[in-house]
Structure formats: C-alpha cells, structure tokens
C-alpha positions in Angstrom: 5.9 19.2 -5.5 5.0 15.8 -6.8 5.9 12.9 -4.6 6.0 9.2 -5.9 5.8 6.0 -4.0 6.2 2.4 -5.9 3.7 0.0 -4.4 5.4 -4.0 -4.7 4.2 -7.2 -3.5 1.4 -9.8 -3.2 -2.4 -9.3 -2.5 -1.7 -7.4 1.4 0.1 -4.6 -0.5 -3.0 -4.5 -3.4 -5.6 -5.2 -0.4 -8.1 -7.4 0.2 -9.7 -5.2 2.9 -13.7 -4.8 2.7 -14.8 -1.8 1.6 -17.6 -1.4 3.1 -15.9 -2.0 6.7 -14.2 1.7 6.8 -14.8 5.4 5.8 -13.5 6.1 2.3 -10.7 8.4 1.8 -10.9 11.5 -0.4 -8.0 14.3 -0.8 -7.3 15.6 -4.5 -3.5 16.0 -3.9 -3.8 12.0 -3.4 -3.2 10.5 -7.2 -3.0 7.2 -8.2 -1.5 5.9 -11.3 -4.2 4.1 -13.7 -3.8 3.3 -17.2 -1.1 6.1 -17.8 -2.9 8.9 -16.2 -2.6 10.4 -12.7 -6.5 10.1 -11.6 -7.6 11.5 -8.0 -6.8 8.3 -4.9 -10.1 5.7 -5.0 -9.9 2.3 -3.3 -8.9 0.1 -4.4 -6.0 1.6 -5.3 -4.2 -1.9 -6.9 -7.0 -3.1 -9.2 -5.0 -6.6 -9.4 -8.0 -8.7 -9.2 -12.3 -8.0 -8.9 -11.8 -8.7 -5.5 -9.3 -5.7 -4.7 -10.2 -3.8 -1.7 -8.4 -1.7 1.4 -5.1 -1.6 1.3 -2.5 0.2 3.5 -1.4 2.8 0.7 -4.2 5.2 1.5 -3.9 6.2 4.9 0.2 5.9 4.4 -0.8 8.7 2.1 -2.9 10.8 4.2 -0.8 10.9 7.1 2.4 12.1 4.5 -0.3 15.0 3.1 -0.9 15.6 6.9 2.9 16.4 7.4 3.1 17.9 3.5 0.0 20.0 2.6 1.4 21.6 0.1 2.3 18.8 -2.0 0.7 15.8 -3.8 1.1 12.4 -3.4 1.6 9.7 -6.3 0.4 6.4 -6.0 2.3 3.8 -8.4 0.2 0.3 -7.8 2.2 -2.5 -8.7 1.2 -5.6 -6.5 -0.2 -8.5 -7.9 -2.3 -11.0 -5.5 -0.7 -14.4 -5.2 2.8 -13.5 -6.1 6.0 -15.3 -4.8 9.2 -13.8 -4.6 10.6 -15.7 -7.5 7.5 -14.3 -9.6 9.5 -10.8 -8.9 13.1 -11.9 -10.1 14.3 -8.9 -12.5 14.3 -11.1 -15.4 10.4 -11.8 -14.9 7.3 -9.5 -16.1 6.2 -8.6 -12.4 9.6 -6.7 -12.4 9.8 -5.1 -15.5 5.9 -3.7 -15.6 7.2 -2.2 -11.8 10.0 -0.9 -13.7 8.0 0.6 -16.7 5.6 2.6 -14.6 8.1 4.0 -12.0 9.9 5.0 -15.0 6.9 6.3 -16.5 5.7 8.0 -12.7 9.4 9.7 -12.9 8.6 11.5 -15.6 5.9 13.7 -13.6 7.4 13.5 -9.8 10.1 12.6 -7.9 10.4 8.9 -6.3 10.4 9.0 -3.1 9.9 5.6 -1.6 9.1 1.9 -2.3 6.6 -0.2 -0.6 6.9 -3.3 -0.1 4.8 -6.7 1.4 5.3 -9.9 0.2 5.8 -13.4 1.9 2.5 -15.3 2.5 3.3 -17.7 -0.9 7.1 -18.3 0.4 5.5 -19.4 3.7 5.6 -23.2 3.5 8.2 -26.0 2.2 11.0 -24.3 3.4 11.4 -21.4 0.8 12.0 -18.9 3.6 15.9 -20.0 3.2 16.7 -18.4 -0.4 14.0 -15.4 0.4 16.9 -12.8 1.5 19.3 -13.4 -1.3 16.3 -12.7 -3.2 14.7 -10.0 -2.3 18.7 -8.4 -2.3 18.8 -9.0 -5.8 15.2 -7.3 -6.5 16.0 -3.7 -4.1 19.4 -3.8 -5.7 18.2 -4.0 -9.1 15.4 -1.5 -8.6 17.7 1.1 -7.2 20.4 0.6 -10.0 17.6 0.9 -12.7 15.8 3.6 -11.4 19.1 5.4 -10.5 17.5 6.2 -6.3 20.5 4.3 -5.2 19.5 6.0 -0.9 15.9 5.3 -1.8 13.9 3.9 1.4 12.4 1.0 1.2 10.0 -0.1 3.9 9.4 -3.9 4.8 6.4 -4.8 6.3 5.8 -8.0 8.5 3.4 -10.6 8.1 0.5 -11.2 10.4 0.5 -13.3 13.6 -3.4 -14.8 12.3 -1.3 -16.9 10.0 -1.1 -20.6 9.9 -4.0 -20.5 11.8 -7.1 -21.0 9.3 -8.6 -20.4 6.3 -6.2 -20.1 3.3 -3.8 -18.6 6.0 -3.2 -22.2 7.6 -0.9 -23.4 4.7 1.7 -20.4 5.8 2.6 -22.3 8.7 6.5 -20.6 8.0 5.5 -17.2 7.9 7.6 -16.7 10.9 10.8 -18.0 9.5 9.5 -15.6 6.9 9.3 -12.4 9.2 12.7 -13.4 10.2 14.1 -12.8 7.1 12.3 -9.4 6.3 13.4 -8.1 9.3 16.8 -9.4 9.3 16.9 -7.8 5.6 15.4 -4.5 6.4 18.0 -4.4 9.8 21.0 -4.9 7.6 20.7 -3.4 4.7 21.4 0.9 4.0 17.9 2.9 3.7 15.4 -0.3 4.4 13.1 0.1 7.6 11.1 -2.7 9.0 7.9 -2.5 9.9 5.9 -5.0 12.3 2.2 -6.4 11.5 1.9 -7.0 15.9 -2.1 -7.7 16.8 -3.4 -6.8 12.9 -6.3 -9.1 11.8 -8.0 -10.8 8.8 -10.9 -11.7 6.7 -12.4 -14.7 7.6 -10.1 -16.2 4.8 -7.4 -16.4 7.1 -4.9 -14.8 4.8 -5.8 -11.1 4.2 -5.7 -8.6 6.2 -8.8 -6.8 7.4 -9.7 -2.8 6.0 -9.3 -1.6 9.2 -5.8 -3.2 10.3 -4.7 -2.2 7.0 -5.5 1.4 8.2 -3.5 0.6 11.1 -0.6 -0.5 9.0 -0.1 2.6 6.7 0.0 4.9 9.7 3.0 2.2 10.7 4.2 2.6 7.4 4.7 5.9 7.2 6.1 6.2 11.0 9.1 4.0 9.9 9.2 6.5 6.7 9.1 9.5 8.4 10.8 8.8 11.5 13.3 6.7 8.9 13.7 3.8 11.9 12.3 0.3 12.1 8.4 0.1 13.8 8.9 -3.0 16.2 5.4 -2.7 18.1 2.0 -1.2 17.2 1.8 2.5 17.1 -0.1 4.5 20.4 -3.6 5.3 20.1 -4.1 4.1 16.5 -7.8 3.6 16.8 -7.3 7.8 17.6 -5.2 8.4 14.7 -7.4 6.6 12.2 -10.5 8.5 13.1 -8.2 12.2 12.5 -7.3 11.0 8.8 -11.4 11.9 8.5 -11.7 14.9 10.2 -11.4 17.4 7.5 -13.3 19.8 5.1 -13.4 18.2 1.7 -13.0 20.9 -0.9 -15.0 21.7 -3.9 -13.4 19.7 -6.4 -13.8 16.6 -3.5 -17.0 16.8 -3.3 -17.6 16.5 -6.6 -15.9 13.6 -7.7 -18.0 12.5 -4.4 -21.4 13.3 -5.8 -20.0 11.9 -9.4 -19.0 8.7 -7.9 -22.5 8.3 -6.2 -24.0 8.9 -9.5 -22.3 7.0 -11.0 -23.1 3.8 -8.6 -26.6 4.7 -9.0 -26.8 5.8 -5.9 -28.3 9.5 -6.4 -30.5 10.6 -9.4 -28.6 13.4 -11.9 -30.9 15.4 -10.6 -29.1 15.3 -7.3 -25.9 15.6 -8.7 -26.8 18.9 -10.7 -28.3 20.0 -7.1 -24.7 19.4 -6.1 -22.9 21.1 -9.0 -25.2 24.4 -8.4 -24.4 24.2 -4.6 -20.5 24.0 -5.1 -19.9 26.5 -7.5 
C-alpha cells in the first residue's frame, strides 16, 4: 500500500543539511514526488533552491518503512526556503501548488500525514502574535480541501542556536515563536508537537545541520507513530541513526547506486556494466 506524506514550510523542512556530512539513504519503496512522477527517495528531496541539502523527510521515512516493510512511502516536497507564514495564506501560490500536488499524490496513495516547519522568517518584529490564527486557517483549509478532515499534522520546533549568529541572530523571537507552535499543536484535534531540544546548525546560524536533521525525523515520526507530542530528544539517537544503515540494499538499489555514480562521474561505464553483470 502506498502511503503519502505532504512536506510544508520554509528551508528546515526542504533542508539545508550538507551532504556530504552523513551516509545517503537508499530504499526503493522510499518515492519522492518530482516533476509528476514518483522517482526512487535522493537527497535532496525539496529541490527548492541549488543549495538544497538534508532534510528531516528521509530518515522520518525510513523509520515508517522500518515499522511498514511491506509498503512504500511517498514523499510530496512542498517547502520553499525563506517562506513566511503569510507567503502560505490559502489565497497565495505556496498554498495552492501544496494543494495541486497532494491532489495529484492522492491519485496514486493515500495521505497519510502532513509535515510541517516553518517560523524562522516570523521570528522578529513581533509577528509571532498573528502566527496561530494563521497557521489555523492554513491546517483548516488543507484538511477541508483535501477532504483528511483527522489527518495528523506534526509541528516541529525551532532550534535553541537561534538568535545567536550568523543569519540566525535576526530570529531573536523564535521563542515567542515555539510558543505558539506548541500551543497550536497542544490544542488543536490530530496535531502533535515536536521539540528541536540540543539540534545544531551550519555555520550560518539558521539551518539546521545533516546530522540533527537525522535526529529530527526519527522525532518526527515518534510523535507520528506514538500520535503524542515529543517534548525532549529521543534516547540513544546517535544509535538509532546508525540502524537506519544497517541493511542489504537490494538489486534494483544498487543499481540506481552504481547509475548515480556514473552519472557523477565518479566510476567509468565500464564499472557500471561490471555492476549490471554482477546484479543480475
């Protein structure tokens, strides 16, 4: 069975996390939504920007196949970097795009949970005091339109790094912020909170780093799974990270593996028939 989750918010739901800083993830019943096609999960999984990197969709998706082997997982990226929460009012194209391709995901599987961080760019000048009215109106309007009225929805938190350095130091509010996201997720039917305690950045000061965001999509899918709020960092998450990589990637794996590293340029084809004949 086909599971969908809608990805929403600014650039710590699309990630910024370096690449190069963790072990790539690989499953084929992990799919991501790209130009109208389900294609096999790849980070980054929110192409919002060149810069795209880790996010916290991936291992929020391995640790659901973990608990569900026999099903596969849909990835619907719909985060943009930069985004406030007026730049997602129904009315505006954020919205309606998140709209269009849940709509169009629905089609294939069944939606099974929205994602959502955003906050960072409501951080300063007091704009944390319209924030809950506003994200009311968005959840509300999502679940009407795409008829998932019990839908969860899981809120995460923004980092304590903030308002510290770096691009981060403008969010000097982001508490006032986290106030509201939890107050929302704590009052409203089917929304779990989810705490960003003790993850860190880039040396921007704003994103967060590959490996917390690791960290936060095991959180993520605790408050999904467990369907309660996540109020301090999970136990033994350096552990848990490491088992989303102990497995036997199958055939078809390893080659989009090998196809990848050809593609990069970094094997000859000559390798990569070596790797066709030796998988077959």
């Amino acid at each position: 069975m086909m599971k969908s989750f809608l990805m929403l918010g600014q650039s710590n739901m699309a990630g910024r996390g370096f690449i190069h800083e963790v072990e790539q993830i690989y499953y084929e019943n992990i799919k991501m939504l790209r130009n109208g096609r389900w294609q096999m999960m790849v980070e980054p999984i929110n192409y919002d920007r060149p810069v795209a990197g880790v996010g916290l969709a991936a291992s929020f998706a391995v640790a659901w196949i973990n608990d569900h082997p026999d099903d596969t997982i849909d990835l619907i990226p719909c985060a943009e970097g930069g985004s406030s929460i007026d730049e997602w009012d129904v009315d505006g194209p954020l919205f309606k795009h998140a709209i269009s391709e849940a709509k169009f995901a629905m089609e294939h599987s069944e939606l099974t949970g929205i994602l959502w961080h955003q906050g960072e760019s409501d951080s300063y000048h007091g704009n944390y005091k319209g924030y809950y009215p506003k994200l009311l109106k968005i959840i509300e309007t999502l679940r009407k339109e795409l008829d998932v009225p019990t839908i969860p929805v899981l809120i995460g938190g923004l980092g304590d790094y903030l308002g510290k350095a770096g691009f981060g130091k403008s969010a000097e509010e982001y508490n006032y912020i986290n106030q509201e996201l939890e107050s929302f997720a704590t009052t409203q039917k089917h929304c779990y909170f989810i705490i960003a305690k003790e993850l860190t950045c880039n040396p921007d000061g704003i994103h967060i780093d590959a490996i917390s965001q690791r960290k936060f999509g095991l959180r993520y899918y605790e408050a999904f799974s467990k369907k309660e709020h996540v109020f301090e960092p999970l136990k033994k998450e350096p552990e848990l990270i490491a088992s989303i990589h102990k497995k036997e990637y199958t055939n078809t794996e390893k080659m989009f593996i090998k196809s990848m590293e050809l593609a990069f340029g970094k094997i000859t084809y000559e390798d990569f028939e070596k790797g066709l004949k030796n998988n077959m």
